[in-house]
C-alpha positions in Angstrom: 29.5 -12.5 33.3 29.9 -12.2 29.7 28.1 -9.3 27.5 24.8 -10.6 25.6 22.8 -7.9 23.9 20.0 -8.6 21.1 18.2 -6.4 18.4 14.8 -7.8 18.3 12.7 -6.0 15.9 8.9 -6.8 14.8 9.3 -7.8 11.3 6.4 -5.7 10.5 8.0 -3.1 7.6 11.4 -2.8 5.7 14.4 -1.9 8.0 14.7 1.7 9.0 17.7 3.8 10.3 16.2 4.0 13.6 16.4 0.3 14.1 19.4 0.1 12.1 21.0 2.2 14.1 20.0 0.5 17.4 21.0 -2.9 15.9 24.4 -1.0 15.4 25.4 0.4 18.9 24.1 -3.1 20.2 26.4 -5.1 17.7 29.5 -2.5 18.7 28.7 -2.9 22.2 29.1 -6.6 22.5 32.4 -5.9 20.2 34.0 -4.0 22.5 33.3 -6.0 25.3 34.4 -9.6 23.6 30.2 -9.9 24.3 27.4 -11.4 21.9 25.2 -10.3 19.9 21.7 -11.7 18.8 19.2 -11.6 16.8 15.5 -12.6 17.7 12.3 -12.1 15.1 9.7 -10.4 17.9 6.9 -12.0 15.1 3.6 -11.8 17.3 2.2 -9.1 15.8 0.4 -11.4 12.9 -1.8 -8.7 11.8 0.6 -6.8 10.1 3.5 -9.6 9.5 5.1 -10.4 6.2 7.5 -12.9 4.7 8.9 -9.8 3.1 10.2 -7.8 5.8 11.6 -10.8 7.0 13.9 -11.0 4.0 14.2 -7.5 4.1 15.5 -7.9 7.4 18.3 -10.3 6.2 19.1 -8.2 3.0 19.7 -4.9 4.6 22.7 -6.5 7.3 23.8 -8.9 4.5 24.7 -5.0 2.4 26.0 -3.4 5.3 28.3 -5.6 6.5 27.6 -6.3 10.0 25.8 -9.4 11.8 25.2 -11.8 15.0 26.5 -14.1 16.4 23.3 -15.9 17.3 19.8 -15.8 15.3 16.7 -17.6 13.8 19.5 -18.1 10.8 22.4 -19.0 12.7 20.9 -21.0 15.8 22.6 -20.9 19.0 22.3 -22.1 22.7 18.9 -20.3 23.5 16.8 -21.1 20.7 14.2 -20.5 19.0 14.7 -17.3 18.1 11.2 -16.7 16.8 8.6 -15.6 19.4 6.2 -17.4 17.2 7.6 -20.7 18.1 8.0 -20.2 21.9 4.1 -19.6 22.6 4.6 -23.0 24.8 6.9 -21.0 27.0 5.1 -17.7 27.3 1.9 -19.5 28.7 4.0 -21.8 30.9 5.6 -18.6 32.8 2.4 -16.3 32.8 0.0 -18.9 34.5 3.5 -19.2 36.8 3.0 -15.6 37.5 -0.6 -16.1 38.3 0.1 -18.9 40.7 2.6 -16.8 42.8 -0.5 -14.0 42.9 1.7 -11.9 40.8 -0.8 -12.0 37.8 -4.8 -13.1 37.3 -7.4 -14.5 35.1 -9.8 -11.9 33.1 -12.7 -12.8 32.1 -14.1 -9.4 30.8 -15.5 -9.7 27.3 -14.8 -7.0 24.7 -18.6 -6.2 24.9 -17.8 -4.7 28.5 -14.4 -3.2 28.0 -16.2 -2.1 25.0 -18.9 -0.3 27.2 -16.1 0.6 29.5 -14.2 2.4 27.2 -17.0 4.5 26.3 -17.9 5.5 29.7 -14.4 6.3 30.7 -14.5 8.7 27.3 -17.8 10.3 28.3 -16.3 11.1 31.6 -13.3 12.5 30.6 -11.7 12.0 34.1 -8.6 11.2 34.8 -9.1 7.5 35.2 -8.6 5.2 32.0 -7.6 2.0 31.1 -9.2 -1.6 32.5 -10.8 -1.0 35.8 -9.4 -3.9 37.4 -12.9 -5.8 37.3 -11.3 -9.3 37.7 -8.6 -8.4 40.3 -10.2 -9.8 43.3 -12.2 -12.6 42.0 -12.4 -15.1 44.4 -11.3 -18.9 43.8 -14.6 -20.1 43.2 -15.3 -17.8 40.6 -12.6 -18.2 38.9 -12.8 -22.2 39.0 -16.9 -21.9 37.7 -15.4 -19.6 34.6 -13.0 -22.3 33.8 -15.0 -25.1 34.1 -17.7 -23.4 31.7 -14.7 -22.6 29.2 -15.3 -19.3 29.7 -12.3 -17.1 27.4 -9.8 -15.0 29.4 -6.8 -12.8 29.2 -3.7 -13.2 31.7 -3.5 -9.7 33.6 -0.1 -8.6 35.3 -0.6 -6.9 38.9 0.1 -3.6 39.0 1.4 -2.4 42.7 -1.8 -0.3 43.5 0.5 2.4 45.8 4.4 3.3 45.4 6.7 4.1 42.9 8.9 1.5 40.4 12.7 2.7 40.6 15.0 1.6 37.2 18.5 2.8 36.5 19.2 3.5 33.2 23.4 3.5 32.1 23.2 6.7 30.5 20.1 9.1 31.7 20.5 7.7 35.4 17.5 6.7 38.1 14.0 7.1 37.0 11.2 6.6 39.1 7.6 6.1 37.8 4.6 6.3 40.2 2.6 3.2 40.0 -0.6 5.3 39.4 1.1 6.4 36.1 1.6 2.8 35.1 -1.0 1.2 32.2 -3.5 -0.6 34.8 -3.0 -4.4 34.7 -2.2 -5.2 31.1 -2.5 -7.8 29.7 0.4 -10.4 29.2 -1.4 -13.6 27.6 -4.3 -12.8 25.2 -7.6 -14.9 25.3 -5.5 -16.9 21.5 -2.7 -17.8 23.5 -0.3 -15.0 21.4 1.7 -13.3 24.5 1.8 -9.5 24.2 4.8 -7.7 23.8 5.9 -7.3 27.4 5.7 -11.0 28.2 7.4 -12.0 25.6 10.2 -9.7 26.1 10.7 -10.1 29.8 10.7 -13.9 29.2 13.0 -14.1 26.4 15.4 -11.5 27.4 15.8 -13.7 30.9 16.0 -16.8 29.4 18.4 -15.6 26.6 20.9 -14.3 29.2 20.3 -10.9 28.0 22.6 -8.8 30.2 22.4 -5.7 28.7 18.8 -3.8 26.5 20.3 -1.0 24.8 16.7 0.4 22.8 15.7 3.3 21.7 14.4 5.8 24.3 10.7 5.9 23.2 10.5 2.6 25.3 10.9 4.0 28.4 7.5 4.1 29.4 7.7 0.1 29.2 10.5 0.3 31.7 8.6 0.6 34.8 6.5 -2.9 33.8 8.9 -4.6 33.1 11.0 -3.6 36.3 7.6 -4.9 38.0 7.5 -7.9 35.7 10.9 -9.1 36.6 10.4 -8.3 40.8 7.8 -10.5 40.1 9.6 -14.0 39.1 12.6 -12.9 41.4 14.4 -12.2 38.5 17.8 -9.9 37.9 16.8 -7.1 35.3 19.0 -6.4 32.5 21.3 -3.0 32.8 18.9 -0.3 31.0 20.8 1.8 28.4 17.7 4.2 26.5 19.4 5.7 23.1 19.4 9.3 22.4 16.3 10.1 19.9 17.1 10.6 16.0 15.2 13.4 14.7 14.5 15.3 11.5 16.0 19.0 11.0 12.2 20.3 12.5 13.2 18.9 16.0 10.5 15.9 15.5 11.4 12.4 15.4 12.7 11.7 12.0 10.2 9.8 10.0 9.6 9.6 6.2 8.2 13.7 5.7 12.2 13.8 6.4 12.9 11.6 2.8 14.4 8.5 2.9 14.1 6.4 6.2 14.0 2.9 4.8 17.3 1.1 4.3 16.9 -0.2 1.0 15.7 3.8 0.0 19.2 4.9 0.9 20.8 1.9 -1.0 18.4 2.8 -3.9 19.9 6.4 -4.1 23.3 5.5 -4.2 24.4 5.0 -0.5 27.8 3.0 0.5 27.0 0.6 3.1 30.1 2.0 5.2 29.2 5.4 4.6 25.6 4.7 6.4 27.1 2.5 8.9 29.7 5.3 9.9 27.4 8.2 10.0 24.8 6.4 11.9 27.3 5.1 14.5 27.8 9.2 14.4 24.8 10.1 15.9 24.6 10.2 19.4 27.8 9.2 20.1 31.4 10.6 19.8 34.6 8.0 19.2 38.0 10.0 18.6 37.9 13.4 18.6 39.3 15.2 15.3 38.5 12.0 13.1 35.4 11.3 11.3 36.2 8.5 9.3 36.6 4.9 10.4 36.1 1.3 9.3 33.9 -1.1 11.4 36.4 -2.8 12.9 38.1 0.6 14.5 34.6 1.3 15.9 34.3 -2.3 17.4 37.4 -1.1 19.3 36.7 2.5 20.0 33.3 2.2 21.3 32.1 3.1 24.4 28.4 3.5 26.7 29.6 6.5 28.4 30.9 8.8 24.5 26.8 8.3 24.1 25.4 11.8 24.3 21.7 12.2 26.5 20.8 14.7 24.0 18.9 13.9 20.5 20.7 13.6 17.6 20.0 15.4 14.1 20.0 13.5 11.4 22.0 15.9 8.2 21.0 14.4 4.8 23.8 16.8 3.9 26.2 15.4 6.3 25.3 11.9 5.3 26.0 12.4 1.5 29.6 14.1 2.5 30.6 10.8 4.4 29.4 8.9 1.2 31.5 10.9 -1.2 34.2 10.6 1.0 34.0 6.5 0.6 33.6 7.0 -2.8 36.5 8.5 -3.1 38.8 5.7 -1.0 37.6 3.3 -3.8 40.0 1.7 -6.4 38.8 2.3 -10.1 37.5 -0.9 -10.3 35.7 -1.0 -7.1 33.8 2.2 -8.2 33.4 0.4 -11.9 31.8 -2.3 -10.3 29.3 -0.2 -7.6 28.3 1.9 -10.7 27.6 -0.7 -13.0 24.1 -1.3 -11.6 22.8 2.2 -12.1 24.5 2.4 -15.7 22.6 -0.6 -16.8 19.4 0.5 -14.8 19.4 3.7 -16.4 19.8 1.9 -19.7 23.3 3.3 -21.3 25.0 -0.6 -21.5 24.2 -4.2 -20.6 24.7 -6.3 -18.1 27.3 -8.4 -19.8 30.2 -6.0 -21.8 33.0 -6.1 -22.1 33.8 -2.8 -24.1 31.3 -1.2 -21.5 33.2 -2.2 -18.5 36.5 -1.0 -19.8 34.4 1.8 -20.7 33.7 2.2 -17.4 37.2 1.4 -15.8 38.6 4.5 -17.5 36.0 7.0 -17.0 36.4 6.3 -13.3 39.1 8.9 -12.1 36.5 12.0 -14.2 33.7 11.0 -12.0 35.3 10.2 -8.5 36.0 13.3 -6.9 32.2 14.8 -8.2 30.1 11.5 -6.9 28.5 12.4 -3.9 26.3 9.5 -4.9 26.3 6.3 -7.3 23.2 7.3 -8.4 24.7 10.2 -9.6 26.9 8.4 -12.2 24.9 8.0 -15.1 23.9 11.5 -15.9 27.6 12.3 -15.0 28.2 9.8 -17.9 25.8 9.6 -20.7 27.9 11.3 -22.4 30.5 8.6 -23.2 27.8 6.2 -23.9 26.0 8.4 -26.5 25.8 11.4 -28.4 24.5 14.5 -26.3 21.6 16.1 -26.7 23.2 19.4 -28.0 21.5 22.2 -26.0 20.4 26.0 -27.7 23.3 27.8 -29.3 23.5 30.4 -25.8 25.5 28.2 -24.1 28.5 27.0 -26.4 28.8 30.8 -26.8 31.9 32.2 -24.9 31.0 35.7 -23.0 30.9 38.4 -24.7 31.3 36.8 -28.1 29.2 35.5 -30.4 27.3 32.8 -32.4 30.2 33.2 -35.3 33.3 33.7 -32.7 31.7 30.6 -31.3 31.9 28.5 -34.5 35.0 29.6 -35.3 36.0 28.2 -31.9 34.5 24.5 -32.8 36.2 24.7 -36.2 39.9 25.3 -34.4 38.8 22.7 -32.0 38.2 20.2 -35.1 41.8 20.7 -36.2 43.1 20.4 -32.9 41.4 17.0 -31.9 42.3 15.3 -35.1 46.4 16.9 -34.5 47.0 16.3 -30.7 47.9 13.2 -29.0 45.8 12.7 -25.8 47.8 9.9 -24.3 49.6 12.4 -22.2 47.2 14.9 -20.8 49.4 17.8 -20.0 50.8 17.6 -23.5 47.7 18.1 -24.7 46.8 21.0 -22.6 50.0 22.4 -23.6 49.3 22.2 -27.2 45.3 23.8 -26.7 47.4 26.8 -24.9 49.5 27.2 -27.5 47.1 27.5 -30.1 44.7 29.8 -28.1 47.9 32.5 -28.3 48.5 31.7 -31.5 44.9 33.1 -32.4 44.8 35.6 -29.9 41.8 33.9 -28.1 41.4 33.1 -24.5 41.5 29.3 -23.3 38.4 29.6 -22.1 36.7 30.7 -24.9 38.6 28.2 -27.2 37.2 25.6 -24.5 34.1 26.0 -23.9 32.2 25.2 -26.8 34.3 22.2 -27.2 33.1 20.9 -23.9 29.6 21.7 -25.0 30.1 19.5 -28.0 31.5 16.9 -26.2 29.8 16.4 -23.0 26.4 18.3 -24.0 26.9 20.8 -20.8 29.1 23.3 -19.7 29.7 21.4 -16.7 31.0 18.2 -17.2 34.1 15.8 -16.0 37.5 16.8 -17.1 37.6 17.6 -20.8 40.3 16.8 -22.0 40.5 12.9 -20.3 36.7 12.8 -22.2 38.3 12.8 -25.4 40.8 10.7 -24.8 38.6 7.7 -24.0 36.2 8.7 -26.7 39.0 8.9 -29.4 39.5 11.4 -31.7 37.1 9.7 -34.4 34.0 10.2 -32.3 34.7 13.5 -30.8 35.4 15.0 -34.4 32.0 13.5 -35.5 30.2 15.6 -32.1 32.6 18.6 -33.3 30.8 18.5 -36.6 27.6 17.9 -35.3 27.2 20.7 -33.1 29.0 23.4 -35.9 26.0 21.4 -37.8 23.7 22.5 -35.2 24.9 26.0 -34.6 24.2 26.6 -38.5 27.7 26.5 -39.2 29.3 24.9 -42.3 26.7 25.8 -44.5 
């Protein structure tokens, strides 16, 4: 039988790396097995829905580069891939559940569970949850409630004795006492939405689902829905519970960790492949010795059993490392053009120019190997876009000199920048070495306040390839300026 796995996430927020990240191992999983992979909008939760997070949703896998086969956009064989558009269905296969006496009319009012809820609290025994009040109703009472309109929930029967045995693919048999399981929930509310478990049993089986790879906080709903599907004679899906994410603390990672949000990390800077590949990372192993590798290596490579049982960290530090590294596999244009949005966010050029983006083009090869992120770029690059705010007069000083040894320094510099060609960087160099022994001075210290001048830091990109796509004309005029603004040249 063919592989069909689905991410179906509540479209209830903006897409997070947690479900990202179970949306990933699903989509490699049907990859690697020539399977398919869906997409279904679990939408029932009205309360908190939002147009928003649907298109957030769509955005987030549109950037990073990875998407199903069938969906709410794409259509397919099983649809609709909305929950909110199969309450028809839902209804039709829970009354079918109550007429096989595998499920039961309720017609407690939230004034009594209300009132039961508060005596269960004052008691503080072990027993909570619905007391199974409408269980054994007989026919006749249930007929008289119906007739009189009365509302009412659809309650799945829970085995009152026993255990519910599931296999999971990676942690192995489970068994859950029945006692332990939530006491007849409810599957149909009294408005006709279906709760989450019906819903999912029900689609899953009628998608062909053959596989739920989720995250392992679901467990607990494993045991229901093992009942659920004993229930309508069903064949479960294979169970495959992901190894947790969490946050350096130990604790599941959440936003007291920073960015968890999709959109945050693209915000900041992020590659879509560097996120994709450090996410695949976690929790699961693919070639030993290798870290990097492109989506379609990891359709290839991936397998259930290089999953590890154990939770995975998630290393902001680690992260940023696999994005520098992608930054670096970029062409000079393909870096000019991820920039470009954070240049003209941060204000230093347009949308539309020319001179900018040539600009741009050359100035990659100074910022590539320091980019750990493209947010990075424009205080990496004001510079080139404007003059500097020149700092105090401490640091264009060389050590131990001084403020004088340090203008002198700029004035050589002056000289040197209007006399040396910088079309051929090691010329150049050659030419500032030359003159540094010609006036007995270190390189260093000839160096350093020009940088300074230049770049408005001590740290900056490589000098030298500055200048050259300034041109000598500007960086004389920052020259003067900062002899200016050390006093000198009075």
């Amino acid at each position: 039988m063919a592989t069909r796995v689905r991410y179906a996430p509540s479209p209830t927020g903006n897409q997070h790396i947690g479900g990202v990240r179970t949306a990933l191992i699903n989509y490699l999983y049907a990859r690697s097995t020539g399977g398919v992979f869906i997409l279904r909008l679990e939408d029932t939760d009205r309360t908190r829905y939002a147009d928003e997070y649907v298109k957030n949703l769509y955005d987030t896998f549109a950037w990073l580069g990875f998407y199903w086969d069938e969906g709410p956009d794409r259509g397919g064989p099983v649809g609709p891939y909305i929950q909110s558009e199969r309450f028809a269905t839902y209804k039709e296969y829970a009354e079918k559940l109550v007429a096989m006496d595998k499920a039961y009319y309720c017609f407690c009012d939230e004034e009594r569970l209300e009132k039961l809820r508060e005596s269960q609290a004052a008691s503080k025994t072990g027993d909570q949850g619905y007391d199974r009040h409408c269980r054994n109703l007989s026919q006749e009472e249930i007929d008289r409630s119906l007739a009189d309109g009365r509302r009412y929930v659809i309650r799945l029967k829970i085995p009152l004795e026993g255990t519910t045995v599931f296999n999971d693919k990676l942690l192995g048999t489970i068994e859950w006492k029945n006692e332990d399981i939530s006491p007849d929930p409810v599957l149909l509310k009294s408005d006709g939405f279906p709760t989450y478990h019906l819903a999912n049993v029900v689609d899953d089986h009628l998608m062909g689902i053959t596989q739920v790879m989720r995250a392992q906080e679901w467990i607990p709903s494993a045991p229901l829905h093992r009942i659920m599907y004993d229930a309508f004679g069903w064949e479960m899906p294979e169970l495959c519970h992901l190894p947790m994410v969490l946050g350096q603390d130990g604790h599941k990672l959440s936003k007291r960790h920073g960015a968890t949000a999709v959109n945050e990390f693209r915000k900041a800077g992020y590659l879509p492949e560097a996120l994709i590949n450090y996410i695949a990372h976690l929790g699961c192993s693919f070639e030993e010795g290798r870290d990097l590798f492109t989506l379609g290596e990891m359709e290839k490579l991936f397998r259930i059993e290089k999953l590890n049982k154990a939770p995975a960290v998630f290393d902001y530090q680690k992260l940023e490392w696999f994005n520098g590294q992608y930054i670096r596999l970029k062409s000079d244009a393909e870096l000019a053009a991820l920039v470009k949005p954070f240049l003209v966010e941060a204000g230093l050029r347009a949308a539309d120019d020319a001179k900018a983006d040539a600009l741009e083009l050359a100035a990659m090869p100074l910022v590539r190997e320091r980019l750990k992120l493209l947010s990075e770029a424009p205080a990496m690059m004001t510079y080139l876009y404007r003059q500097p705010e020149l700092p105090a007069a401490e640091e264009f000083i060389p050590k131990k000199k001084d403020l004088a040894a340090a203008i002198a320094m700029l004035e050589e510099n002056r000289s040197l920048v209007g006399n040396t060609d910088f079309s051929v960087i090691e010329a150049a160099e050659n030419r500032f070495k030359e003159r540094s022994v010609e006036i007995g001075a270190k390189l260093g210290d000839l160096l350093m306040p020009l940088r300074v001048a230049i770049t408005g830091s001590r740290v900056s990109p490589p000098l030298f390839e500055s200048i050259r796509i300034l041109g000598a004309e500007t960086s004389i005029a920052r020259i003067e300026a900062a002899i200016a603004h050390l006093g000198g040249g009075k």
